[in-house]
C-alpha beads as a LAMMPS data file, in Angstrom:
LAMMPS data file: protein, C-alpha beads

99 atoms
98 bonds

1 atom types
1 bond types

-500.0 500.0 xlo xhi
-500.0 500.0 ylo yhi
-500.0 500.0 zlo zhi

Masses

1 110.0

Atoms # bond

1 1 1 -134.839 382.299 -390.408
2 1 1 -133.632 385.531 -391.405
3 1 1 -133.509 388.780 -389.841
4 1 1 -135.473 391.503 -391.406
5 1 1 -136.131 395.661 -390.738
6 1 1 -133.790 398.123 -388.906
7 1 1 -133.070 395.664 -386.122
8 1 1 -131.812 392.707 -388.782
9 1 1 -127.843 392.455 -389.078
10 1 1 -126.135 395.329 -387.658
11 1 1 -129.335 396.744 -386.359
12 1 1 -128.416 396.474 -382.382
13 1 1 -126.081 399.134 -383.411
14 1 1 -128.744 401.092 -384.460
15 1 1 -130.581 400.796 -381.502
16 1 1 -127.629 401.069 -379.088
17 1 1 -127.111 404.740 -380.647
18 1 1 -130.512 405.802 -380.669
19 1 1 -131.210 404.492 -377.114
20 1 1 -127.974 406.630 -376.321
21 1 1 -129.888 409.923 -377.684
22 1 1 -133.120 409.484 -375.866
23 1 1 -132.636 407.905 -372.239
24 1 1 -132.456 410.912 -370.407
25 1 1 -135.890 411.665 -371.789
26 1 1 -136.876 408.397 -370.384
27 1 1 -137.489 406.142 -373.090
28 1 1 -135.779 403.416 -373.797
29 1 1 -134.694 401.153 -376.818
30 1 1 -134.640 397.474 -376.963
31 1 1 -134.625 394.524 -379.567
32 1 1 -135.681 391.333 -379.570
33 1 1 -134.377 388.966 -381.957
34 1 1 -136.593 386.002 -381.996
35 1 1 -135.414 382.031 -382.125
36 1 1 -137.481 379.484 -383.499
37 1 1 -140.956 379.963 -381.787
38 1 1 -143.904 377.689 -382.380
39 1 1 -145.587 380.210 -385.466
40 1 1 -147.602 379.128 -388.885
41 1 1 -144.155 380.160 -390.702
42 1 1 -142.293 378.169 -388.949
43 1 1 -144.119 374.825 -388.856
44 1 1 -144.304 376.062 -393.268
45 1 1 -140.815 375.470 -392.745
46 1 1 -140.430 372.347 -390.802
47 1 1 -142.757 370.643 -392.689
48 1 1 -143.340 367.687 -390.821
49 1 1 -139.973 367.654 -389.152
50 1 1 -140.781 370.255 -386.120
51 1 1 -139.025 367.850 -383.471
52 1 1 -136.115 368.368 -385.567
53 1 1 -135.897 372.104 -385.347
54 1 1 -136.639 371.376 -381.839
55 1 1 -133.454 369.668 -381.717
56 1 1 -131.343 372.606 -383.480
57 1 1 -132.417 374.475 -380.098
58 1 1 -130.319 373.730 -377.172
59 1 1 -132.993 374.405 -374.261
60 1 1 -134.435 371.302 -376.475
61 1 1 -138.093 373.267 -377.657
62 1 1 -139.272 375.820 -379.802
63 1 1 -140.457 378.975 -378.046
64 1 1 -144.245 379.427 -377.320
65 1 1 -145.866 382.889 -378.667
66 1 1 -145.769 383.539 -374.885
67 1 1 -142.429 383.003 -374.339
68 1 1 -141.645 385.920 -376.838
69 1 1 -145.008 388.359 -375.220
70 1 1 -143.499 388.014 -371.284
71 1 1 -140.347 389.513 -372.375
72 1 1 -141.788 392.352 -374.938
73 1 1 -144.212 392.811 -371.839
74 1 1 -141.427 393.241 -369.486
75 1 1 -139.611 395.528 -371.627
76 1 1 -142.578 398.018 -371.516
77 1 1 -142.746 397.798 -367.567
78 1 1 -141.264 399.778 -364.728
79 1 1 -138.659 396.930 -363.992
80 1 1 -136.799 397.656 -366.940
81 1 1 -136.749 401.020 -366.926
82 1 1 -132.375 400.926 -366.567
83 1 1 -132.410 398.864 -369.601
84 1 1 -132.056 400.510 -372.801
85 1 1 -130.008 399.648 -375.902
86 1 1 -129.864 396.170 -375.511
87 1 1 -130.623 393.290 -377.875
88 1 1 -132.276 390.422 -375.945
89 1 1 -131.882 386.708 -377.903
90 1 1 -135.300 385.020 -377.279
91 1 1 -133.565 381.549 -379.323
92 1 1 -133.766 378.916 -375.697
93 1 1 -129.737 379.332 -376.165
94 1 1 -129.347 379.083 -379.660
95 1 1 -127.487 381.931 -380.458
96 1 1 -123.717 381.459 -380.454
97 1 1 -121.330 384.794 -380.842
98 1 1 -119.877 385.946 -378.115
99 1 1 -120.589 389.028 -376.588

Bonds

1 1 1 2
2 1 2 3
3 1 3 4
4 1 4 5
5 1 5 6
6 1 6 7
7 1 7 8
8 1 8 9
9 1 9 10
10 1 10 11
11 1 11 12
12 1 12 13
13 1 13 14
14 1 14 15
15 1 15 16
16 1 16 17
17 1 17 18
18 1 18 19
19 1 19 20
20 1 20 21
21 1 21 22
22 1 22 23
23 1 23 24
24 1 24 25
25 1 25 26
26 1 26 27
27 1 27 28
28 1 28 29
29 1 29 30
30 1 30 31
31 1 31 32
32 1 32 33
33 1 33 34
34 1 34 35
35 1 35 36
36 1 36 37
37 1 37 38
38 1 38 39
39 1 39 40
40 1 40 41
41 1 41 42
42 1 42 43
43 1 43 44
44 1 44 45
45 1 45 46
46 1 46 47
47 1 47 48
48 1 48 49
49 1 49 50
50 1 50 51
51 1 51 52
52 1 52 53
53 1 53 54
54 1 54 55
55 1 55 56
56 1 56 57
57 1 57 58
58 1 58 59
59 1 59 60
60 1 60 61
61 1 61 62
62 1 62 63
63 1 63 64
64 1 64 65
65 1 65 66
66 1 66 67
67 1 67 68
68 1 68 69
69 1 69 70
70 1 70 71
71 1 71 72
72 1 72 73
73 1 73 74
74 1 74 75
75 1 75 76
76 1 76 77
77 1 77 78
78 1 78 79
79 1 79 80
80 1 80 81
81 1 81 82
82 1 82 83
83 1 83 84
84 1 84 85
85 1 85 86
86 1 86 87
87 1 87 88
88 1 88 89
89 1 89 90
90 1 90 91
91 1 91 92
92 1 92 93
93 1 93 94
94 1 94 95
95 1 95 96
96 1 96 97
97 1 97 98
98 1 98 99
């Protein structure tokens, strides 16, 4: 699955700098950078072997739409209004660089 748009490779960069010009006007800028979640292109991919990307995942499961919607929904609320210019791995662990 590849990474696509301004928030692809090298994009949390991107946002980390322009959440840097606009937080003391209140607004703040996140990515999310999706796993495998349970989506037509996916199971395209998969073919009939979706326990097997399953089993690329170590939480074990491929995200539910839902999964991926709590956390954009969160980043929109008044809880996260301190977080800004970070890029949030919605992968159930798969992602393995350090940070």
């Amino acid at each position: 699955m590849s990474s696509a748009g301004p928030f692809g490779p090298g994009g949390g960069s991107q946002s980390k700098g322009d959440s840097r010009e606009v937080a003391k006007d209140g607004v703040t800028v996140n990515s999310l950078q999706p796993g495998f979640h349970d989506t037509d292109r996916v199971r395209r991919l998969a073919g009939s072997d979706l326990e097997g990307f399953a089993n690329q995942v170590p939480a074990g499961f491929i995200g539910r739409a839902d999964d991926f919607g709590s956390i954009a929904v969160f980043l929109c609320s008044e809880p996260a209004r301190f977080l800004t210019g970070c890029g949030i791995h919605v992968d159930g662990g798969a992602y393995t660089a350090l940070l």
